[in-house]
C-alpha positions as CSV (number, residue, x, y, z in Angstrom):
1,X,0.0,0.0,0.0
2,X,2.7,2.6,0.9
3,X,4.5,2.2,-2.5
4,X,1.2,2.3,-4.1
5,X,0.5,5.7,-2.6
6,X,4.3,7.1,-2.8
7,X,4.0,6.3,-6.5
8,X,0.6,8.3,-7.1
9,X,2.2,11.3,-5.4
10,X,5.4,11.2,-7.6
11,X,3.3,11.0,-10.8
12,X,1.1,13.9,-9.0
13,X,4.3,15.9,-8.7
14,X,5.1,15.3,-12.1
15,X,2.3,16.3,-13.9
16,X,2.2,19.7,-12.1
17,X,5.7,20.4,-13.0
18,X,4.6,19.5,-16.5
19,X,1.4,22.0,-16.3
20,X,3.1,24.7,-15.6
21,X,6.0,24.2,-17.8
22,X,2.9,24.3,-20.4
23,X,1.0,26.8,-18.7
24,X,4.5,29.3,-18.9
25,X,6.2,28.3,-22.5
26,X,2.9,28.3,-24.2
27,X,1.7,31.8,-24.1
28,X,5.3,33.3,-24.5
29,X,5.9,31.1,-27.6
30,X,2.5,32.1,-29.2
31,X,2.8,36.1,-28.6
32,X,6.4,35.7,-29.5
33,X,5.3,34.2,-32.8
34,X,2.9,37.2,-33.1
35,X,5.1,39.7,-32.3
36,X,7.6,38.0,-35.4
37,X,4.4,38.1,-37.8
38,X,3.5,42.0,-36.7
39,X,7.1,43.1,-37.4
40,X,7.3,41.4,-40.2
41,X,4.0,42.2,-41.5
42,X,4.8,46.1,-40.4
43,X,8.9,46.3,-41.1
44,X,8.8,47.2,-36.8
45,X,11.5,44.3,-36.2
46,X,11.4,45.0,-32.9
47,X,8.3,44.1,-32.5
48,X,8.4,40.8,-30.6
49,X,10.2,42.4,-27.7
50,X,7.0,43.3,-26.0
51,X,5.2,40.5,-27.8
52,X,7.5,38.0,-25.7
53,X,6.9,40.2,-22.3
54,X,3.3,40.2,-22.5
55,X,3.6,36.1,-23.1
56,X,5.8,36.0,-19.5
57,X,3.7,37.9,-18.0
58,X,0.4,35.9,-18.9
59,X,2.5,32.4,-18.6
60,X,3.6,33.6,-14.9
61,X,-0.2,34.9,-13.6
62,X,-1.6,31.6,-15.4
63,X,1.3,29.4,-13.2
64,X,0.5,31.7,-10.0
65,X,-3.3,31.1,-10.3
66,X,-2.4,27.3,-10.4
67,X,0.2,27.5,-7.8
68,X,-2.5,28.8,-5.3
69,X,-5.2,26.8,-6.4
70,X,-2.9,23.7,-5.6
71,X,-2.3,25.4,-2.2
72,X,-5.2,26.1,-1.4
73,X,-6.4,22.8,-2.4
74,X,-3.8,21.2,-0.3
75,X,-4.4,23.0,2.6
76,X,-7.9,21.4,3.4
77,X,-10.7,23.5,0.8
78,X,-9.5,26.5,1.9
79,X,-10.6,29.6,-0.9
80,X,-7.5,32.1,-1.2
81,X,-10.0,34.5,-2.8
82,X,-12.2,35.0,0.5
83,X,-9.6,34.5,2.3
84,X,-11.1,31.9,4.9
């Protein structure tokens, strides 16, 4: 039984780390790749630089939401937006 349970956790463990690898590389690489097509479409090559900021800042509030939801999960049902 232990093993059975230490085993569910790892592969718990693991697919968080994999969610917010996803939830973080996959809206910098898609307004990266927008910011490439603007300044190419407009001649602004410099166009991806903010592109690529707005994606790490969208990828970091999507992980942070998830990072408390877990949390809060974890710590008994608790809601982090009431606060109780």
């Amino acid at each position: 039984m232990k093993k059975s349970k230490k085993n569910r956790q790892v592969f718990e463990a693991f697919t968080m780390v994999l969610q917010f690898s996803i939830n973080m590389l996959v809206p910098i690489g898609v307004c990266t790749a927008i910011g490439v097509w603007l300044g190419n479409r407009t001649g602004i090559n410099w166009m991806m630089v903010p592109f690529f900021f707005i994606g790490v800042l969208s990828g970091g509030t999507s992980v942070y939401k998830m990072a408390r939801r877990f949390i809060s999960r974890s710590e008994g049902g608790k809601d982090y937006k009431s606060g109780s």
